[in-house]
C-alpha positions in Angstrom: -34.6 75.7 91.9 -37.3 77.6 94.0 -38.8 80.1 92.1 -40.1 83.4 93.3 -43.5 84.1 91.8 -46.3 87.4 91.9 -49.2 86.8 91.1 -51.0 90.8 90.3 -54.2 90.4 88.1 -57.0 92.9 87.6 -60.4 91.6 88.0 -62.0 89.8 85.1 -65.2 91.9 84.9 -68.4 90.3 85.4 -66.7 86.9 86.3 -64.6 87.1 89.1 -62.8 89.4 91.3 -59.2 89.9 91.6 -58.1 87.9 94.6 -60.0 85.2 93.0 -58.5 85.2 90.4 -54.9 85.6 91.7 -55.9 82.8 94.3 -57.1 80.2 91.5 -53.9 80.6 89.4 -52.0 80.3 92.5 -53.6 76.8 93.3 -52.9 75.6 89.9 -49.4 76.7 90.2 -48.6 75.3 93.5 -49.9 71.9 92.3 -47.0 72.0 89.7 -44.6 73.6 91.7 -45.8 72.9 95.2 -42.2 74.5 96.3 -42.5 78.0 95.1 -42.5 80.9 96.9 -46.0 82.7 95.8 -47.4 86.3 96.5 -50.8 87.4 96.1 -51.1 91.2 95.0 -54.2 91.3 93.3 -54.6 94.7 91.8 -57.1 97.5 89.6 -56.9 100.6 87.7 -59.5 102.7 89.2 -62.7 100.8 87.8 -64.1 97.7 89.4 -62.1 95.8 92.0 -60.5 99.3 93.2 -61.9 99.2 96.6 -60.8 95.4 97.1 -57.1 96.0 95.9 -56.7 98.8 98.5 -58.4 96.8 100.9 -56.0 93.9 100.6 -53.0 96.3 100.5 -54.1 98.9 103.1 -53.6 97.8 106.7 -56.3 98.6 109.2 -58.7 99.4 106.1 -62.4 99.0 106.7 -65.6 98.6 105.0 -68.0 100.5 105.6 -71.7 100.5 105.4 -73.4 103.8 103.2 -76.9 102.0 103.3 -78.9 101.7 99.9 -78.2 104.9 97.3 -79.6 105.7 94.2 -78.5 103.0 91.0 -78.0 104.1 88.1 -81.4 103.1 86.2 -83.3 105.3 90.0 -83.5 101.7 91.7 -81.6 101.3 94.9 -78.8 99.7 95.4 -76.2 99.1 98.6 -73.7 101.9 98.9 -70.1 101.2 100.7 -67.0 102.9 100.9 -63.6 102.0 102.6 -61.9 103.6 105.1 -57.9 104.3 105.4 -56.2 104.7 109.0 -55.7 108.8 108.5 -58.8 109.8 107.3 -58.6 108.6 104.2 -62.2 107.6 102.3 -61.8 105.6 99.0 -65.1 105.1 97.0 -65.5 102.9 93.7 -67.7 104.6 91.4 -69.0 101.0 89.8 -70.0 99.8 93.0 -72.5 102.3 93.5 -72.9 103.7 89.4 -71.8 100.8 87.3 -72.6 99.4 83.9 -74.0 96.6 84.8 -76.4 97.2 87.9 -78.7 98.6 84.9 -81.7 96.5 84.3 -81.3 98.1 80.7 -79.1 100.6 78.8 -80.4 103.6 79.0 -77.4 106.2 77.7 -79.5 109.1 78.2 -80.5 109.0 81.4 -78.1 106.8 83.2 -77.0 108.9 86.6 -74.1 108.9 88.6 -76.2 110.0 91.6 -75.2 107.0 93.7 -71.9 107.9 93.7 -72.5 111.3 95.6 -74.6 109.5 98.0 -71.9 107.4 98.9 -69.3 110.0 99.3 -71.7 112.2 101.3 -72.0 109.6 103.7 -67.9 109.4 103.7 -67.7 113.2 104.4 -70.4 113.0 107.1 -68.4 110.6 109.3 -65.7 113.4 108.8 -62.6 111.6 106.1 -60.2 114.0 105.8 -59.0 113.3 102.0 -60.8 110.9 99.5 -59.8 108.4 96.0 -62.4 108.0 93.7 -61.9 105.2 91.6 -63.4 105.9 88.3 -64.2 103.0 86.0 -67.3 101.2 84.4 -69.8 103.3 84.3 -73.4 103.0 83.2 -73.5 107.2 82.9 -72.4 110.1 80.6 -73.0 112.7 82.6 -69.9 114.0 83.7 -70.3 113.3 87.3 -73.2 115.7 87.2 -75.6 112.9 89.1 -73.0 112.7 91.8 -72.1 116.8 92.3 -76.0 117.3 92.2 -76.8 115.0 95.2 -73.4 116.8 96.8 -75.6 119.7 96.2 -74.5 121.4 92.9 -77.5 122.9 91.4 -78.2 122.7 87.6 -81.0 124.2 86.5 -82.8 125.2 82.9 -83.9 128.1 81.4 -87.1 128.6 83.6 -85.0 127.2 87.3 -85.8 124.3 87.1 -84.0 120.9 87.8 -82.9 119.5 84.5 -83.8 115.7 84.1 -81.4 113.2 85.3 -78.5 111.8 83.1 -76.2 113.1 80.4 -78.7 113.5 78.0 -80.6 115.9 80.5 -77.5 118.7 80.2 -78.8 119.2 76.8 -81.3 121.3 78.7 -78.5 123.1 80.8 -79.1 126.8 81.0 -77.2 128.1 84.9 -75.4 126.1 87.8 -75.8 127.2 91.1 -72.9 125.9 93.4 -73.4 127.9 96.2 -74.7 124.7 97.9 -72.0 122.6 96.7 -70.7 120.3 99.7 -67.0 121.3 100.1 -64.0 118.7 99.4 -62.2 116.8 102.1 -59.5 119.2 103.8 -57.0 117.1 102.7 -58.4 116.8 98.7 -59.8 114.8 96.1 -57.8 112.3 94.0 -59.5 110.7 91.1 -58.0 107.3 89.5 -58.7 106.4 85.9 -57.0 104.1 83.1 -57.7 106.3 80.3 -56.2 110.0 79.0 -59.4 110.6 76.8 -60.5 114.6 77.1 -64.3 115.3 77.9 -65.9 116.0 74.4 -64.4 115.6 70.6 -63.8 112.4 68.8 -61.8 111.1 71.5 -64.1 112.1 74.2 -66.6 110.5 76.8 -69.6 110.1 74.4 -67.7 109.1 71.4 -65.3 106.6 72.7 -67.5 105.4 75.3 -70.9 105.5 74.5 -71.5 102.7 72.8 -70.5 100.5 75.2 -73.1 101.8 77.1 -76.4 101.4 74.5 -75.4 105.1 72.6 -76.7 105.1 69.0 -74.7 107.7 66.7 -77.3 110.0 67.3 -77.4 109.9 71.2 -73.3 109.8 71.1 -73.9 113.5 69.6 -76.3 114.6 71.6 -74.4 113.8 74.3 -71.0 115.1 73.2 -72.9 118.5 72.7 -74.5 118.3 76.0 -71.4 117.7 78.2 -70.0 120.7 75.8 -72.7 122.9 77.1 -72.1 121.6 80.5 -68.1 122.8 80.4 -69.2 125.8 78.6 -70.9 126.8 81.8 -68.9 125.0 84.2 -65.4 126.3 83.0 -62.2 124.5 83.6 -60.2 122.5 81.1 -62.4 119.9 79.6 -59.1 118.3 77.0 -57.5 118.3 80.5 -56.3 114.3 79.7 -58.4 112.1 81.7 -61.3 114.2 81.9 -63.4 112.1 79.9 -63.0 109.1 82.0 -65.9 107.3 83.8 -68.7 109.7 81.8 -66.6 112.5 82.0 -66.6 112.3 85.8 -63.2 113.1 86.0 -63.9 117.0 84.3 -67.0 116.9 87.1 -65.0 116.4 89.6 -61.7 118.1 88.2 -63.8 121.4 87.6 -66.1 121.5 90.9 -63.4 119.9 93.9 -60.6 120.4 92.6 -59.4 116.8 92.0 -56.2 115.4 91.3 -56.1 112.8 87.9 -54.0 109.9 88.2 -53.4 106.9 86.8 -55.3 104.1 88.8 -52.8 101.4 87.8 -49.8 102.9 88.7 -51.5 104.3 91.9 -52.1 101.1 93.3 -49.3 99.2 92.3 -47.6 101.7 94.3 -49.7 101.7 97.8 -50.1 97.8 97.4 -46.1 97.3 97.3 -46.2 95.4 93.7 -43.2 97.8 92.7 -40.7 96.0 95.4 -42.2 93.1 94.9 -41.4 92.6 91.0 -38.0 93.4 91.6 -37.1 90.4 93.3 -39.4 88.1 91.7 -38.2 85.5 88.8 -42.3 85.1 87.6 -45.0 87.9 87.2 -48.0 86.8 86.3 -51.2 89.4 85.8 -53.7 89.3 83.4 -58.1 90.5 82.8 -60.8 89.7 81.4 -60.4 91.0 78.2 -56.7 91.3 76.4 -56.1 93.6 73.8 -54.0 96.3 72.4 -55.3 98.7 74.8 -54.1 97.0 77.9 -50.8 98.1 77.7 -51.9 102.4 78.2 -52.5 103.3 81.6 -54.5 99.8 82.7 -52.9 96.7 85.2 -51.3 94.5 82.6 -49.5 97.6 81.6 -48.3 98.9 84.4 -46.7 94.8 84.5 -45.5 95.0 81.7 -43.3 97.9 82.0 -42.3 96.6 85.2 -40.9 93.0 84.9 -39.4 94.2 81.2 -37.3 96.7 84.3 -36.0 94.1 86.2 -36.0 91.2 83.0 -38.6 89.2 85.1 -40.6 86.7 83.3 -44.1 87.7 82.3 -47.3 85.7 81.8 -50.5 87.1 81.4 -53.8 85.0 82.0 -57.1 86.8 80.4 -60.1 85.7 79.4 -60.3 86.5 76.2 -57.0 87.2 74.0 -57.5 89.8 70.5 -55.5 89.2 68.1 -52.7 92.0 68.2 -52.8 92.5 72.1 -49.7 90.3 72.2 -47.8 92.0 69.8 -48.5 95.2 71.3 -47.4 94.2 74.9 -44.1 92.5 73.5 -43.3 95.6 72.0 -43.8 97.8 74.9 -41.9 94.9 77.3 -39.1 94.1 74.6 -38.7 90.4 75.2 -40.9 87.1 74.9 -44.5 87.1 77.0 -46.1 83.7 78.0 -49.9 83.9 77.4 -53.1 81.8 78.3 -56.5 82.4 77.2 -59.3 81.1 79.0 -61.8 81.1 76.3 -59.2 79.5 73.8 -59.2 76.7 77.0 -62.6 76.6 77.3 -64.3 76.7 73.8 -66.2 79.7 74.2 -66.0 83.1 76.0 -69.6 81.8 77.6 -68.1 78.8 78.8 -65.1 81.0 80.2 -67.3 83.4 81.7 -69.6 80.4 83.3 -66.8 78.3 84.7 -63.4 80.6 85.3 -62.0 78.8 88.3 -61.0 75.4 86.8 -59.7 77.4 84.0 -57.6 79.5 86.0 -56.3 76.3 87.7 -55.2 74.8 84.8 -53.6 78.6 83.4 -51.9 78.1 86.8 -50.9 75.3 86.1 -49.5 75.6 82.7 -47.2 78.5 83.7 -45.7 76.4 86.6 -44.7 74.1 83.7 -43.7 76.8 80.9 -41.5 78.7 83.3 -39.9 75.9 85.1 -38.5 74.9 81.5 -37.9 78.6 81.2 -35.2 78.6 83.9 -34.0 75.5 83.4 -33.1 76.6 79.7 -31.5 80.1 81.5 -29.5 77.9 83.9 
């Protein structure tokens, strides 16, 4: 029997990219199963990979060139953007802002100044909307980097510039947005996997600090500076998704007007993966890390909801597997979910990491053989 198969990982972050992914657990299948029928949707959640997965799913899209921006640490660092038939300019705010283009942590000053740099260029060659993707990065500074080099002003008490990064709002004292670059005519939609507000003990600094170098001490000082930045700002910083990316999502929320939405289900939609689940007999997805989170608002999530629809049979590949993450997605899909883990495969998540093609392969292969038994034993 010829089985109908999508394959729809996220990236697996700082190993490979999605379509790699997808297309090394493809070739592993196929060698098991050479008969199949395989599709390809590689996909993202507004973080890393966002640009690629509308690329693959957008026809006509192009890549565009925004020449080398400001990194995140002040070194430069090549800025791109992709452009939609329409108008339509989709930046990646990891590409140009991320994590890991810093040479070091630095959770204070980190900027998200690229990111403006990029999208000025996108407005200067006149896009007449714009998606943000907002994921992974180094900065908590509630897109202030980015609206600043879009020409927001934020001064201190004597009119000056206040330093760079979200430890530098600390110092906030009057915004001046009369110089503000307007938003694309057609608006601003911002694409996140989390609900996390802007400040509290849910918030940018607290939940995501110390993934980015934050000592207890800097996650408060950063928590109270982004709540003197909305305190003079305005809008709705427990508006759910605020605190994604840094806070960028209240940054861009408060100043353009920006639309929050889930990055997952966004892109599932444009790239087709809906349709393309309902007719399958396999799904397989999966990223680099697999835990109890990755079932709210993130790829494997957005998979999981939608082959436990249609009673489509679910794998997920990642590289490394927690404990409870299992349990959590088999609760939310209501029936079995076939699992591989590439550092379980490999001995170590280093090793995974190092080598993640002829792991993939061999998860490929693997499922070919689990879910051929699987609908034999239906049959």
């Amino acid at each position: 029997m010829q089985l109908s198969v999508v394959i729809a990982p996220d990236s697996f972050k700082g190993s490979l990219p999605a379509g790699e992914v997808a297309e090394a657990i493809a070739a592993g299948w196929a060698e098991v199963r050479p008969a199949d029928a395989i599709a390809l949707l590689p996909q993202a959640d507004g973080g890393e990979g966002t640009m690629a997965a509308i690329a693959a799913a957008a026809t006509g899209a192009r890549l565009r060139d925004a020449g080398p921006v400001r990194g995140p640490d002040g070194r430069p660092v090549p800025g791109a953007w992709l452009e939609l038939p329409g108008g339509i300019g989709v930046v990646e705010l990891a590409q140009p802002s991320g994590l890991p283009l810093m040479a070091e942590p630095d959770p204070l000053g980190a900027t998200t100044a690229g990111l403006g740099e990029v999208i000025r260029n996108a407005l200067g060659s006149g896009i007449r909307s714009l998606v943000i993707g907002l994921g992974g990065s180094a900065s908590t500074d509630g897109a202030a980097g980015a609206l600043s080099a879009l020409g927001l002003r934020l001064l201190d008490e004597a009119g000056r510039a206040i330093d760079a990064g979200g430890g530098g709002l600390a110092r906030l004292a009057r915004i001046d947005a009369s110089r503000l670059l307007p938003p694309p005519p057609g608006g601003v939609t911002v694409l996140t996997d989390v609900t996390a507000p802007l400040t509290g003990p849910e918030g940018a600094a607290a939940r995501f600090g110390p993934q980015k170098g934050a000592a207890p001490e800097q996650v408060r000082l950063l928590d109270a500076a982004l709540s003197r930045f909305a305190s003079l700002a305005g809008g709705d910083p427990g508006m759910p998704g605020s605190g994604a990316a840094g806070g960028a999502g209240y940054g861009f929320r408060t100043f353009w007007g920006a639309a929050i939405e889930p990055g997952a289900a966004f892109i599932a939609g444009i790239s087709g993966l809906r349709s393309a689940v309902e007719t399958a007999d396999v799904v397989l997805t999966g990223e680099g890390r697999f835990d109890a989170t990755s079932v709210r608002g993130k790829v494997v999530g957005e998979l999981v909801r939608a082959a436990s629809a249609h009673r489509v049979g679910l794998g997920i590949v990642a590289g490394q597997l927690a404990a409870t993450a299992l349990d959590a997605a088999e609760a939310e899909s209501r029936q079995p979910i076939w699992c591989f883990s590439l550092t379980e495969h490999c001995g170590s998540a280093e090793q995974a990491i190092a080598r993640p093609r002829p792991a993939l392969r061999e998860a490929g292969r693997a499922a070919a053989r689990h879910f051929g038994e699987w609908v034999s034993r239906k049959a």
